[in-house]
DRENBABA-178985 format. One record per residue (C-alpha): residue number from 0; residue in one letter; chain; x, y, z. Coordinates in Angstrom, 2 decimals, always signed. Layout:
BEGIN
n,res,chain,east,north,up
NUM,A,A,X,Y,Z $
...
end
This chain:
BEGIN
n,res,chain,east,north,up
0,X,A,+121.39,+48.68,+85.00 $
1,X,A,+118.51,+47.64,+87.35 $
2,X,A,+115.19,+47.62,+85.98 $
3,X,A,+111.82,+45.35,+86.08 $
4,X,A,+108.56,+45.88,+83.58 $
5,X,A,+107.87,+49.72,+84.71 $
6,X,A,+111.24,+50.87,+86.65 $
7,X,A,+114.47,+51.33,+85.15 $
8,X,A,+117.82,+52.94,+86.99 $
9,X,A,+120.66,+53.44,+84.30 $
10,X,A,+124.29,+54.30,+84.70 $
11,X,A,+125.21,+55.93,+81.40 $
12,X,A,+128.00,+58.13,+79.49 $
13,X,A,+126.81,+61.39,+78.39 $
14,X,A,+128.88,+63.35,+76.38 $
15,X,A,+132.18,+61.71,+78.32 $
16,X,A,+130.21,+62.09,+81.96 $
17,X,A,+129.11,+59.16,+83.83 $
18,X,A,+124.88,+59.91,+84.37 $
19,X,A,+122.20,+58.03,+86.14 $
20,X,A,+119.41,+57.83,+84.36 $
21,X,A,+115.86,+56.89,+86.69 $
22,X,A,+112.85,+56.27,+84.45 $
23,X,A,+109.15,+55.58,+85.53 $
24,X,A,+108.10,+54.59,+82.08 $
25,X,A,+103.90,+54.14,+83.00 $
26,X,A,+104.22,+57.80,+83.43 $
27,X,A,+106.56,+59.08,+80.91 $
28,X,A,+108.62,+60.28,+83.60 $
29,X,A,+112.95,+60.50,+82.98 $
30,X,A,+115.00,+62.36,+85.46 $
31,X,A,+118.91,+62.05,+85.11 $
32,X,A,+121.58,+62.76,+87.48 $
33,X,A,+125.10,+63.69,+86.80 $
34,X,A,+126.84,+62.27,+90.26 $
35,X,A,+130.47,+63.91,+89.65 $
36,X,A,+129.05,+67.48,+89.28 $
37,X,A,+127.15,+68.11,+92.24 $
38,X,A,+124.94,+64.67,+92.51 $
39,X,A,+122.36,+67.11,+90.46 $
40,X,A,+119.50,+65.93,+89.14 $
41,X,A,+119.85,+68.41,+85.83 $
42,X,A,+116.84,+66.76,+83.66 $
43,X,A,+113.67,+65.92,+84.50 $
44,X,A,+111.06,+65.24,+81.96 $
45,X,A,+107.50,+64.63,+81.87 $
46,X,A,+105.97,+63.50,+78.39 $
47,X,A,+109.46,+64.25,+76.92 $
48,X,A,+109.05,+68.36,+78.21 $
49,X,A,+112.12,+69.70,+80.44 $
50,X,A,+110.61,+70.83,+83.72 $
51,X,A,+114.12,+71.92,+85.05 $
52,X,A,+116.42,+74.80,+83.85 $
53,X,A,+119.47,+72.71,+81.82 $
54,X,A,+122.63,+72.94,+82.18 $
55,X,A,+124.24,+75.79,+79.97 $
56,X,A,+126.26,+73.81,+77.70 $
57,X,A,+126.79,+70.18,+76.94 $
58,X,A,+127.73,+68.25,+80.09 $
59,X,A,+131.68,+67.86,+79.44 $
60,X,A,+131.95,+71.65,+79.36 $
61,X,A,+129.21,+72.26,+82.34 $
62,X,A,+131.75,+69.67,+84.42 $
63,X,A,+134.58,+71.69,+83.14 $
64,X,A,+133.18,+74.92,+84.01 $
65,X,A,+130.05,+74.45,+86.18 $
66,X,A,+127.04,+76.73,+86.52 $
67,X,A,+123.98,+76.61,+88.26 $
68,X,A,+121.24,+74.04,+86.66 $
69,X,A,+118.79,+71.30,+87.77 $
70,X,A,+118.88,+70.67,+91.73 $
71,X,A,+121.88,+71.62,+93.24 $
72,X,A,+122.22,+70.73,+97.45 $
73,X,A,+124.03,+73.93,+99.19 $
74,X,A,+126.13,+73.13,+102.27 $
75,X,A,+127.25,+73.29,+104.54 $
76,X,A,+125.53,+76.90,+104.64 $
77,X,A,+122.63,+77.47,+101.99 $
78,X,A,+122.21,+81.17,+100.30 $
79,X,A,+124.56,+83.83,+101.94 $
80,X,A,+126.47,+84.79,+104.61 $
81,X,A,+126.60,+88.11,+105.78 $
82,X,A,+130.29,+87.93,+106.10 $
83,X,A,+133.43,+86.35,+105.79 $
84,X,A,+132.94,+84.11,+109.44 $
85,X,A,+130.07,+82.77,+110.75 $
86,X,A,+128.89,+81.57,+114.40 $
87,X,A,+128.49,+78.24,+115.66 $
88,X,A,+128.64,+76.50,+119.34 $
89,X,A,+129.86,+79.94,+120.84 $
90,X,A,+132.83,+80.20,+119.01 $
91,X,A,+133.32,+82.35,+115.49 $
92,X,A,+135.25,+80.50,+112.83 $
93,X,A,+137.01,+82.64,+109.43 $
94,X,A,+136.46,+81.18,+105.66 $
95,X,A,+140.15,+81.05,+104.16 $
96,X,A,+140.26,+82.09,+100.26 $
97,X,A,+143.77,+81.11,+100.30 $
98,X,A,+142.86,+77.61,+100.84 $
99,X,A,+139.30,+77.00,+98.35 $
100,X,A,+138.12,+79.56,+96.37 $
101,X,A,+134.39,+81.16,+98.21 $
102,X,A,+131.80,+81.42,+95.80 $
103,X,A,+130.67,+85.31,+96.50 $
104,X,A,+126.93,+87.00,+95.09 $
105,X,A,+126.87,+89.91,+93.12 $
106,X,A,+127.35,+92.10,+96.80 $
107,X,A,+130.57,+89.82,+97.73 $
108,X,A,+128.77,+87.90,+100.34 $
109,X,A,+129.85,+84.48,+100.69 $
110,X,A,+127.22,+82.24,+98.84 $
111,X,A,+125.82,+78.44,+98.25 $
112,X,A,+128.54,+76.88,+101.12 $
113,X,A,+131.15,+74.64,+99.71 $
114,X,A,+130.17,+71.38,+98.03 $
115,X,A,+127.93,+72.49,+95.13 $
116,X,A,+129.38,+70.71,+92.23 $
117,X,A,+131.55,+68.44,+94.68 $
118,X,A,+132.30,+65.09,+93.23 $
119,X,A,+129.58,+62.50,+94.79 $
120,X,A,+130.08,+58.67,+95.01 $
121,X,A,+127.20,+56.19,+94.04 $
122,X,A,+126.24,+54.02,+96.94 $
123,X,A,+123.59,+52.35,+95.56 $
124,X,A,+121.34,+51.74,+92.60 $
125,X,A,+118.27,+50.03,+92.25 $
126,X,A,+114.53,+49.68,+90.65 $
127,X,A,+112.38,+47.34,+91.34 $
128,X,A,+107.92,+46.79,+90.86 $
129,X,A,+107.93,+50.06,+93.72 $
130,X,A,+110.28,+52.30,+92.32 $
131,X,A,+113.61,+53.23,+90.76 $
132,X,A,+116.09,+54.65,+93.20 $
133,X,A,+119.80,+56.49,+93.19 $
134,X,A,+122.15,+56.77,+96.39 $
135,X,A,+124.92,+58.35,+96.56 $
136,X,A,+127.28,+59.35,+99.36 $
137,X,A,+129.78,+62.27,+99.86 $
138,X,A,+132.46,+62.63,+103.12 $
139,X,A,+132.83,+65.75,+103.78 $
140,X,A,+135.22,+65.50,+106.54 $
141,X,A,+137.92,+63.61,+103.77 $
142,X,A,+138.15,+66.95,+102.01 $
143,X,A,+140.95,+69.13,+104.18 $
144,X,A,+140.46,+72.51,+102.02 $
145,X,A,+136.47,+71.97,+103.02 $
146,X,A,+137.18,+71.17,+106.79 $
147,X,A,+139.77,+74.10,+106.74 $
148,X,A,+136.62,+76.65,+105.78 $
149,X,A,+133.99,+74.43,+108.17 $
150,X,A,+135.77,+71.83,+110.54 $
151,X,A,+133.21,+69.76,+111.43 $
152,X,A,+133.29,+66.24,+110.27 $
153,X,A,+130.06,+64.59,+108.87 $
154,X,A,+128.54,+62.81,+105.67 $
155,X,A,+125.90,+63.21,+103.79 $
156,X,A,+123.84,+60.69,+101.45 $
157,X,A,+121.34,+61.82,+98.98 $
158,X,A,+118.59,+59.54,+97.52 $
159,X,A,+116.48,+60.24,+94.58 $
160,X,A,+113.36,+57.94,+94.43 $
161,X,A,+111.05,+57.87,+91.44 $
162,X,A,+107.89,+56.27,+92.08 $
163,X,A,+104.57,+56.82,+90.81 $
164,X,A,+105.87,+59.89,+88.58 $
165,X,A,+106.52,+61.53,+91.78 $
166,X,A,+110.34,+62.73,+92.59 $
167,X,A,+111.36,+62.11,+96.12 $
168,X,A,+114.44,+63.92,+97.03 $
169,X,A,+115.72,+62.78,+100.69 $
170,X,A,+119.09,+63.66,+102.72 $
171,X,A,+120.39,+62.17,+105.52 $
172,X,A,+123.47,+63.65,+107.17 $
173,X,A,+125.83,+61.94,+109.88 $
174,X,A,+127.55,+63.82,+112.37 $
175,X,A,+131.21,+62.45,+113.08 $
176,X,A,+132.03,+65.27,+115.70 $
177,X,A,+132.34,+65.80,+119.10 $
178,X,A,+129.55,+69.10,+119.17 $
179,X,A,+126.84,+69.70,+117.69 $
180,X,A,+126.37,+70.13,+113.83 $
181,X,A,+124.03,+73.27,+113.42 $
182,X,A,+122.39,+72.91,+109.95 $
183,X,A,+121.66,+75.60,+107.34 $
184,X,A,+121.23,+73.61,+104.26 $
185,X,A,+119.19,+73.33,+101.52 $
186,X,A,+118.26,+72.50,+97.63 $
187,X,A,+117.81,+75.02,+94.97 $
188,X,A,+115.54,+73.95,+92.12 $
189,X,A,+115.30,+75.10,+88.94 $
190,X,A,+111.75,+75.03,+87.50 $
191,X,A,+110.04,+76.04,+84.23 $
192,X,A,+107.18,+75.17,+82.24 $
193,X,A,+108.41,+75.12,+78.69 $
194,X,A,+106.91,+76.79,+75.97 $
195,X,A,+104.67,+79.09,+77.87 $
196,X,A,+105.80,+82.60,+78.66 $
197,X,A,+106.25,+83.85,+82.19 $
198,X,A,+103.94,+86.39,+82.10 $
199,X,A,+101.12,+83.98,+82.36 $
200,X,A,+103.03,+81.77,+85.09 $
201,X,A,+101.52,+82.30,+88.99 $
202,X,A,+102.85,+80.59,+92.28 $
203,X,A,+100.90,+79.26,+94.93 $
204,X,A,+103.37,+79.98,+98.18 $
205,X,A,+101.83,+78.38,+101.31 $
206,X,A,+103.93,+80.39,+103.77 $
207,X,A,+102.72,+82.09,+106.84 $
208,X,A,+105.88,+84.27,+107.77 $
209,X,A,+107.91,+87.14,+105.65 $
210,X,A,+111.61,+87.77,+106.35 $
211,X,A,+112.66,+91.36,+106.39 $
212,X,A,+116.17,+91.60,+104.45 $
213,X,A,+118.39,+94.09,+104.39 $
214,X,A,+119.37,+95.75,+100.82 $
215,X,A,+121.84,+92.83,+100.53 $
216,X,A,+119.43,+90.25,+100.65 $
217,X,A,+120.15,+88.81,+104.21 $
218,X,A,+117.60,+88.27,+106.88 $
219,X,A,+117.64,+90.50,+110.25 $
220,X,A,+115.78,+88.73,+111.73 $
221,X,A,+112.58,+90.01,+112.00 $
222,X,A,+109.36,+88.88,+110.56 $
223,X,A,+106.15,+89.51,+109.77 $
224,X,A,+102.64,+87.42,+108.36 $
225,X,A,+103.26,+86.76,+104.86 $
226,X,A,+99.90,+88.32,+103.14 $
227,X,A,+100.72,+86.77,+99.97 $
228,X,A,+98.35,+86.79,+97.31 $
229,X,A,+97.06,+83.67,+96.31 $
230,X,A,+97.44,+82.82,+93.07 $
231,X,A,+100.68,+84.84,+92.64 $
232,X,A,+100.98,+86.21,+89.33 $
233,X,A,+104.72,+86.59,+87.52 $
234,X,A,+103.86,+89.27,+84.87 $
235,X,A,+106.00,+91.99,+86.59 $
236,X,A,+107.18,+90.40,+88.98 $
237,X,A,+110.41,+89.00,+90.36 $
238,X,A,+111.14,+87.79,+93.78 $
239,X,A,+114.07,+86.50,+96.20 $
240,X,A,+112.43,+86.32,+99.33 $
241,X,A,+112.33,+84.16,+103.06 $
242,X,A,+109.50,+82.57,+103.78 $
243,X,A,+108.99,+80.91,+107.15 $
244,X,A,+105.79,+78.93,+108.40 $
245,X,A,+105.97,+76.02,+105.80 $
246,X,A,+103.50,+73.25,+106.97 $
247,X,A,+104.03,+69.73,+105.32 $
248,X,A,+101.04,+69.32,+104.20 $
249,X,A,+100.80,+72.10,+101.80 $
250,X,A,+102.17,+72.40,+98.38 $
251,X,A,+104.15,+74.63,+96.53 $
252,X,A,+103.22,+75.35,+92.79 $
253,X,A,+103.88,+76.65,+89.38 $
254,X,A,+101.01,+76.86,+87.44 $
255,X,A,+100.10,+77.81,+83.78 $
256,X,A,+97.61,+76.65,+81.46 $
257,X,A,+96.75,+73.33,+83.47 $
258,X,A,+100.08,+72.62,+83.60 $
259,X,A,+101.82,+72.21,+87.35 $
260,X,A,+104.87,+71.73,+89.04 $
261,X,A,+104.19,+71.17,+92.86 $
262,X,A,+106.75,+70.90,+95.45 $
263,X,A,+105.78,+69.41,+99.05 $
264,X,A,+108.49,+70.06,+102.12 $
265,X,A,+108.91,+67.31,+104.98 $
266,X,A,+108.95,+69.15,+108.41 $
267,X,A,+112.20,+69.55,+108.86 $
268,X,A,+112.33,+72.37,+106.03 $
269,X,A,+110.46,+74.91,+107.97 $
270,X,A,+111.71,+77.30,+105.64 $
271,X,A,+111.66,+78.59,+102.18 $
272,X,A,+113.42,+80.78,+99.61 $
273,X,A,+111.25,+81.35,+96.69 $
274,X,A,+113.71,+83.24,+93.88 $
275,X,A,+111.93,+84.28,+90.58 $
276,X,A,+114.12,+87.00,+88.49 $
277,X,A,+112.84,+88.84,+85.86 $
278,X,A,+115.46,+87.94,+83.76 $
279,X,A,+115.03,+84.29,+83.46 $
280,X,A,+112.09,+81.95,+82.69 $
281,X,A,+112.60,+79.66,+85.99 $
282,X,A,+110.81,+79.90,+89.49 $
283,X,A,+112.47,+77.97,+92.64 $
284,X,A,+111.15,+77.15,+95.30 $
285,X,A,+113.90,+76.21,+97.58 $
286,X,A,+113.69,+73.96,+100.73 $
287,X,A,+116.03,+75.21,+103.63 $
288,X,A,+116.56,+73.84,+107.17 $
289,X,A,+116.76,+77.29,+108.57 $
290,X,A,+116.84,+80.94,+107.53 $
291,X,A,+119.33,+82.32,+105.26 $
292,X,A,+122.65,+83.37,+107.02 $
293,X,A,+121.09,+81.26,+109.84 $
294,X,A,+124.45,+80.32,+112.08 $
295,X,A,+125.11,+84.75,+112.70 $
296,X,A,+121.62,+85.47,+113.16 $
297,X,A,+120.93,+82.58,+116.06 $
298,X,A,+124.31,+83.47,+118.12 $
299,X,A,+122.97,+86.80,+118.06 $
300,X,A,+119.86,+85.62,+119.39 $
301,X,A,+117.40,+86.88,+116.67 $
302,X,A,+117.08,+83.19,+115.48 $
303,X,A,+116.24,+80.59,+118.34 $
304,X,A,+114.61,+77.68,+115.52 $
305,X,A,+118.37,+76.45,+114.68 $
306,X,A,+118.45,+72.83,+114.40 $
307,X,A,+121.37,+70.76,+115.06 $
308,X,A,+122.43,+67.18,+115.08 $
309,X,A,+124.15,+65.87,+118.15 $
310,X,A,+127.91,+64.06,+118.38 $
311,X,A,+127.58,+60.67,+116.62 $
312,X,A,+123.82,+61.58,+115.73 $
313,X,A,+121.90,+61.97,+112.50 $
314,X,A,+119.26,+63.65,+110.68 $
315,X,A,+117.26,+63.40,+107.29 $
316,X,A,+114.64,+64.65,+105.61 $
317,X,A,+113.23,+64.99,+102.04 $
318,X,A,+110.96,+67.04,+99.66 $
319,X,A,+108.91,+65.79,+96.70 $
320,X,A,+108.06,+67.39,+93.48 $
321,X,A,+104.35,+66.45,+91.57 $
322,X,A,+103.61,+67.33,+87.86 $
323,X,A,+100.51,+67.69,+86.01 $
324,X,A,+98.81,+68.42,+82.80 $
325,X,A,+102.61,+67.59,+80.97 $
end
């Protein structure tokens, strides 16, 4: 355990599962982390209320049997494919279900990449007067059933940073190979304000640019001014849409009687996939590095933004989520 008078970062056993536990306690503000099932943050509490969807059952059985929850990181591609092989650096590569079982949507499209509830290693832990902070690290490359389904080596490292009530999540990936490293990732947050129904929930989306998709959900690549209305309300409502046009200074938000969940993209998530069914009380606002099924759609030249790292290069970036009236 590191801690001082304000900051605390725990390591702790819940229900059998080893947990990191951040806590800002000026602010009321808890957010744990379950490193062996994804490195997601799956609680996050203001005042003691949940502003993430939980897990579905206790954490032993969620390990055992894993669902979405929390803040799960999708890579090495985020959202969907629109097939079974994807483009990068000229050449088309083929996903092998013999080798790792693909994770597939409700249409059979490859979904979410490969690493979602991957087992992460803790780098480093720490809290001191500024803040309360988790690393942890996961290899990609030392995983052959993940480099047989996307063989390019790299690493990633993920830091959660608590400070001033404020969640910063930050990546920073390390290319080990010789080409470039084209990067499609992103996080998937779960939020909800508890105890208030969705019909009187409204977004604020600062986008600028609408993605058409086809009937399976996948961008083709055109686009058009966003026009959304501003607040956004819920009642009726549910969305899974590509949004391009992010600028860093604007904030995403949940809102509903005073109560706010804002989320603030660095630059390098130009992007965003804002998913709100109709069947669940959660909105997400979900920071991407590029469009959906981004790898296809720039080798056939309808998507020229791609960003890459170089051989031996790196990149990183993070988002931030605010609460109020909790």
């Amino acid at each position: 355990m590191a801690s001082n008078e304000n900051y605390s970062a725990q390591k702790l056993v819940v229900d059998g599962v080893e947990t990191v536990r951040l806590s800002d306690a000026a602010r009321r503000v808890e957010v744990s982390i379950a490193p062996s099932i994804g490195n997601i943050a799956y609680d996050f509490r203001v005042n003691g209320q949940p502003i993430l969807m939980p897990p579905s059952a206790p954490l032993a059985e969620w390990k055992a049997k894993p669902s979405q929850a929390g803040i799960p990181f999708l890579a090495p591609w985020a959202n969907r494919l629109d097939s079974d092989s994807y483009w990068i650096n000229g050449r088309r590569y083929h996903l092998n279900p013999d080798v790792l079982n693909i994770r597939r949507d409700g249409n059979g499209l490859p979904i979410h990449g490969l690493v979602l509830f991957a087992d992460w290693q803790i780098a480093r832990l720490r809290a001191d007067g500024r803040d309360a902070t988790l690393t942890s690290r996961l290899d990609f490359w030392k995983h052959p059933e993940w480099m047989a389904q996307f063989p390019f080596a790299h690493s990633i490292e993920m830091t959660y940073r608590l400070a001033a009530g404020v969640l910063e999540v930050a990546t920073r990936i390390e290319n080990h190979s010789a080409e470039e490293l084209p990067l499609v990732i992103g996080y998937h947050p779960w939020f909800q304000i508890p105890d208030i129904p969705r019909n009187e929930w409204q977004l604020h989306l600062p986008v600028r640019e609408h993605y058409s998709l086809t009937e399976k959900f996948v961008p083709t690549g055109e686009k058009k001014p966003a026009n959304v209305a501003d607040p956004l309300p819920l009642a009726g409502r549910r969305l899974d849409d590509v949004f391009g046009g992010v600028h860093p200074d604007d904030e995403f938000r949940l809102e509903a009687r005073g109560r706010k969940i804002a989320v603030r993209y660095g630059p390098k998530f130009p992007i965003a996939v804002v998913y709100a069914p109709d069947t669940q009380n959660v909105a997400c606002f979900e920071p991407m590095t590029a469009v959906t099924n981004g790898f296809n759609l720039s080798h056939a030249g309808s998507y020229p933004a791609l960003p890459a790292i170089p051989p031996g290069g790196s990149w990183a970036e993070s988002f931030w989520i605010r609460t109020e009236g909790f």
